[in-house]
N, CA, C and O of each residue as an XYZ file, in Angstrom:
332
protein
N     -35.304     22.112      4.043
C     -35.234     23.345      4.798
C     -33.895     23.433      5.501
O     -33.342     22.514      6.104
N     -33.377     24.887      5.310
C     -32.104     24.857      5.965
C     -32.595     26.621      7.041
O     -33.396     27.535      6.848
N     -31.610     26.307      8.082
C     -31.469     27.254      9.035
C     -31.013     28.282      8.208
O     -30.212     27.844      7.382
N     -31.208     29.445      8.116
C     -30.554     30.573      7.218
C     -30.146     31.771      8.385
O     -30.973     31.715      9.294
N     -29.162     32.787      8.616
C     -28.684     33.085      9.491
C     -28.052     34.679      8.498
O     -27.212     34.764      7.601
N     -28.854     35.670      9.132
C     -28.553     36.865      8.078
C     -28.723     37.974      9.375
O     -29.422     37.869     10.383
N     -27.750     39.143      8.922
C     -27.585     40.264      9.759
C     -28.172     41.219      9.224
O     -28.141     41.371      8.003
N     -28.729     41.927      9.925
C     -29.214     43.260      8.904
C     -28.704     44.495      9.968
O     -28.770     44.652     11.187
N     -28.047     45.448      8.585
C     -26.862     46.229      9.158
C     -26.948     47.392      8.311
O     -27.451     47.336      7.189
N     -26.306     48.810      8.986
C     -25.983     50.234      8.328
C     -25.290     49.636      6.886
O     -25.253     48.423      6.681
N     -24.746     50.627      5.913
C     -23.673     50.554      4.995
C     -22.129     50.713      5.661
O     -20.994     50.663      5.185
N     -22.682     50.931      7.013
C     -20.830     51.394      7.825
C     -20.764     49.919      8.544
O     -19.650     49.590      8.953
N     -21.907     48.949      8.749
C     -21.597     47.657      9.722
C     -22.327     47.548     10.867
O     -22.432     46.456     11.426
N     -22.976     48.782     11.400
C     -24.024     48.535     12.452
C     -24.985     48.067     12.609
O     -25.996     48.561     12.109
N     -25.021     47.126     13.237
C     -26.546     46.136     13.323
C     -27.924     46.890     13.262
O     -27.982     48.095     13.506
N     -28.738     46.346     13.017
C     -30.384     47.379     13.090
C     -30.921     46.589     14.281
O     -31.359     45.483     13.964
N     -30.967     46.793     15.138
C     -32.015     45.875     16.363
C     -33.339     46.297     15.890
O     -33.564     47.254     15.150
N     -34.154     45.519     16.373
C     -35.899     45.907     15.819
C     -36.213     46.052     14.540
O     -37.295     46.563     14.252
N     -35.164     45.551     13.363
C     -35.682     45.936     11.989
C     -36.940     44.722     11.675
O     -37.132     43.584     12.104
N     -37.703     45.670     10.642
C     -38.647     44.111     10.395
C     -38.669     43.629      8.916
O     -39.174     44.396      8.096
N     -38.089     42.238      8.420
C     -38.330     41.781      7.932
C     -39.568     40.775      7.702
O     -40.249     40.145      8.511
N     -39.621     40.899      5.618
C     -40.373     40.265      5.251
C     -39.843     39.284      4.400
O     -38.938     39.647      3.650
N     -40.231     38.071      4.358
C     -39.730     36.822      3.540
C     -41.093     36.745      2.348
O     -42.198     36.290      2.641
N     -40.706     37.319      0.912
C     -41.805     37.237      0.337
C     -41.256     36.388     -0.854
O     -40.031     36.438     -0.962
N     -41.829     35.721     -1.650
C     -42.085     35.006     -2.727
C     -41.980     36.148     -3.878
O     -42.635     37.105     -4.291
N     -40.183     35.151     -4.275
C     -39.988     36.037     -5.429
C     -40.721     36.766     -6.470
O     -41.535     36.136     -7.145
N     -40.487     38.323     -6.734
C     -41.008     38.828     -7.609
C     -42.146     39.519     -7.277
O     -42.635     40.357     -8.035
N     -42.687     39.191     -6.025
C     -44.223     39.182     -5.823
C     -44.238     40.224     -4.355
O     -43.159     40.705     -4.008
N     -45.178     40.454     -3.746
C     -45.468     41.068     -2.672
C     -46.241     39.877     -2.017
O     -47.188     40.289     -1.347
N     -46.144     38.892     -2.019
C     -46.886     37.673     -1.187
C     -45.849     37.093     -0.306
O     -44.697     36.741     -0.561
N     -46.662     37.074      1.002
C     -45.658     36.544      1.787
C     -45.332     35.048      1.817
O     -46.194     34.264      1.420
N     -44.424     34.697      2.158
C     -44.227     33.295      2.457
C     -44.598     32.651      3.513
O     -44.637     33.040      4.680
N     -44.966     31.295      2.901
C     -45.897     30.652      4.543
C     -45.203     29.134      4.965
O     -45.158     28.362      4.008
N     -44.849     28.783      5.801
C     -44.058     27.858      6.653
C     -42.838     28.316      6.706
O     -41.943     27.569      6.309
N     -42.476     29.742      7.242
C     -41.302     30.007      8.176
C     -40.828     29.185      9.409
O     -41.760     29.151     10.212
N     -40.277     28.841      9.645
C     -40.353     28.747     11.103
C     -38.971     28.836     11.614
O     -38.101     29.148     10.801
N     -38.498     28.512     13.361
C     -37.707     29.096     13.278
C     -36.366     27.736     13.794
O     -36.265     26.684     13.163
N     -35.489     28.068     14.994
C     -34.456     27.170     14.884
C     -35.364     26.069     15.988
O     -34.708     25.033     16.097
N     -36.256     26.027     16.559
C     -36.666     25.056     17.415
C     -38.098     24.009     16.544
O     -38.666     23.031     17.032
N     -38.338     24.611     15.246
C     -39.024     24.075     13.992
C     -40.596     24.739     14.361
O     -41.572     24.045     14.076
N     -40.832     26.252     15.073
C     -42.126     26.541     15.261
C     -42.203     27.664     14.215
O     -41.447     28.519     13.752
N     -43.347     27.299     14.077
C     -43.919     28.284     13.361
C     -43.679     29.869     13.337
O     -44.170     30.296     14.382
N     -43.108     30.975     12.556
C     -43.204     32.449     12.660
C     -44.012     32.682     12.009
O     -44.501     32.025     11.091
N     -44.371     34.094     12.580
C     -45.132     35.109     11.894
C     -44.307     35.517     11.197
O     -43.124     35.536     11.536
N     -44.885     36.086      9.666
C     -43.710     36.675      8.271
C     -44.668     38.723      8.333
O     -45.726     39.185      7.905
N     -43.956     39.054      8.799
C     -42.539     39.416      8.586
C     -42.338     38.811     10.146
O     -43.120     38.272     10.929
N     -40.642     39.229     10.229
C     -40.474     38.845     11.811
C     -39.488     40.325     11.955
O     -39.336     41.213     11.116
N     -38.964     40.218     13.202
C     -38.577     41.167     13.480
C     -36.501     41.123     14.314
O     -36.187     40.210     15.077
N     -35.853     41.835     14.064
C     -34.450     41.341     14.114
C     -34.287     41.872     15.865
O     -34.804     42.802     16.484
N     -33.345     40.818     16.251
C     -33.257     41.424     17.937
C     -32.301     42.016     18.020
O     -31.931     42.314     16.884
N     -31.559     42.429     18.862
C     -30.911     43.312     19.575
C     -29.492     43.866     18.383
O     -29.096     44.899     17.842
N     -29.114     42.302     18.471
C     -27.854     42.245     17.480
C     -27.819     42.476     15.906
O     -26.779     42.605     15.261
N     -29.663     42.525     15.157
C     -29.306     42.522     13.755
C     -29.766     41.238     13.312
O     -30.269     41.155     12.192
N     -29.648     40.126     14.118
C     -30.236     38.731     13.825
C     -31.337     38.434     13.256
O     -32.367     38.674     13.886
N     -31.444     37.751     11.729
C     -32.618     37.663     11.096
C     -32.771     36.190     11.137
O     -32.342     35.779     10.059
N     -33.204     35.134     11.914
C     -32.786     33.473     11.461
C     -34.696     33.327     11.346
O     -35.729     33.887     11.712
N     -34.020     31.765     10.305
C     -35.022     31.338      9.816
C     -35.244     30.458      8.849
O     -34.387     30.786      8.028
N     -35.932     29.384      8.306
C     -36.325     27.659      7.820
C     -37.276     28.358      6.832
O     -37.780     29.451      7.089
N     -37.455     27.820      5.925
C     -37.957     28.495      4.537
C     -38.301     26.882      3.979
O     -37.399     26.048      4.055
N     -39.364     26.576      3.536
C     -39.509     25.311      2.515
C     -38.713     25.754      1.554
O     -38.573     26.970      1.417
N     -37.951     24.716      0.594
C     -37.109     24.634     -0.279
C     -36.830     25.467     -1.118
O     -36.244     24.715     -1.896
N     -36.759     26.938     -1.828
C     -36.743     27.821     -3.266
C     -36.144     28.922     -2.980
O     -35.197     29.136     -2.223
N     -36.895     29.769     -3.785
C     -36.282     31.198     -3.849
C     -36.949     31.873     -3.295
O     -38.138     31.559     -3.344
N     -36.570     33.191     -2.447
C     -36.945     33.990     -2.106
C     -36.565     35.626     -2.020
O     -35.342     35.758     -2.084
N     -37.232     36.839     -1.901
C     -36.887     37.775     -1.906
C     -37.120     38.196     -0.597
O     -38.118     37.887      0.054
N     -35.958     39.089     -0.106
C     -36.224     38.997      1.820
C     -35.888     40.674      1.771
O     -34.986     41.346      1.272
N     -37.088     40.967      2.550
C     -36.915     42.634      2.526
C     -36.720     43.498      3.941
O     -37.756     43.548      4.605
N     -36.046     43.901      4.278
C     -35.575     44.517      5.501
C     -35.850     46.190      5.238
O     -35.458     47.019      4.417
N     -36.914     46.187      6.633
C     -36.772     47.438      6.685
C     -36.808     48.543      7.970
O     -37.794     48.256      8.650
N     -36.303     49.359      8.378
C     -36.450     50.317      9.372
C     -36.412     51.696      9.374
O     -35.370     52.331      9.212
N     -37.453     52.169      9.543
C     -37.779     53.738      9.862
C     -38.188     53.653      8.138
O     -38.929     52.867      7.549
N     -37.314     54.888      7.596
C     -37.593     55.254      5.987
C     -36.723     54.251      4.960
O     -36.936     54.380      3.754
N     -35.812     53.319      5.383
C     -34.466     52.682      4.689
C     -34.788     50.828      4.444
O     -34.833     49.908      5.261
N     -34.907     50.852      3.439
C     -35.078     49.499      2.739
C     -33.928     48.554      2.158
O     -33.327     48.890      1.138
N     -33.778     47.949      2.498
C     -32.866     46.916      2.299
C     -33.283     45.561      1.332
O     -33.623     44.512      1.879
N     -33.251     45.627      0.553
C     -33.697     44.344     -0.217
C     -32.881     43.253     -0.560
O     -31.712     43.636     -0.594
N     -32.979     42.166     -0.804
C     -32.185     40.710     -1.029
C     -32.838     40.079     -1.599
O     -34.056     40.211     -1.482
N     -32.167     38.933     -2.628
C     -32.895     37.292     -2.893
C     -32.378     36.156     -1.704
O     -31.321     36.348     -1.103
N     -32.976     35.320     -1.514
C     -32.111     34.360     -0.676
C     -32.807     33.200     -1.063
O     -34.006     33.012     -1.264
N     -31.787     32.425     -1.133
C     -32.189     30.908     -1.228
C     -32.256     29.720      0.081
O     -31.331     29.141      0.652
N     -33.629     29.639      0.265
C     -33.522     28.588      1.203
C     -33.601     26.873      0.538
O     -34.578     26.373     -0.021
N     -32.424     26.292      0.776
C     -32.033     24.595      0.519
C     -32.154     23.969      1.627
O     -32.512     24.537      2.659
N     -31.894     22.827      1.561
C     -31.824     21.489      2.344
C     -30.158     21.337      2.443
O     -29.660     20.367      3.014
């Protein structure tokens, strides 16, 4: 498990405060289970970005598809969480 450290932002660079992401298991609409965060506790999936856009977060070892979203605007990604 590695700390993963992602912004979620306009197409112009502006942070989204309050967006909520979901960490789901590639391909799939299933969420992922042993998130946790930089102090090694447990999150709830989806979580939600603070002020700045800040998405952090510990993923057991693979692939993942991480979906950001706020109001009507979807943001989609793969991300890989390693060691």
């Amino acid at each position: 498990m590695e700390l993963k450290n992602y912004f979620a932002q306009t197409s112009q660079g502006a942070a989204l405060p309050g967006a909520t992401c979901y960490l789901y298991l590639p391909g799939t609409e299933v969420l992922a289970e042993g998130v946790v965060n930089v102090a090694n506790e447990l999150l709830s999936n989806p979580v939600v970005t603070g002020d700045d856009g800040l998405i952090q977060f510990a993923a057991p070892n693979g692939l993942y598809d991480l979906r950001v979203v706020q109001g009507d605007g979807i943001i989609a990604c793969g991300c890989n969480a390693t060691t």
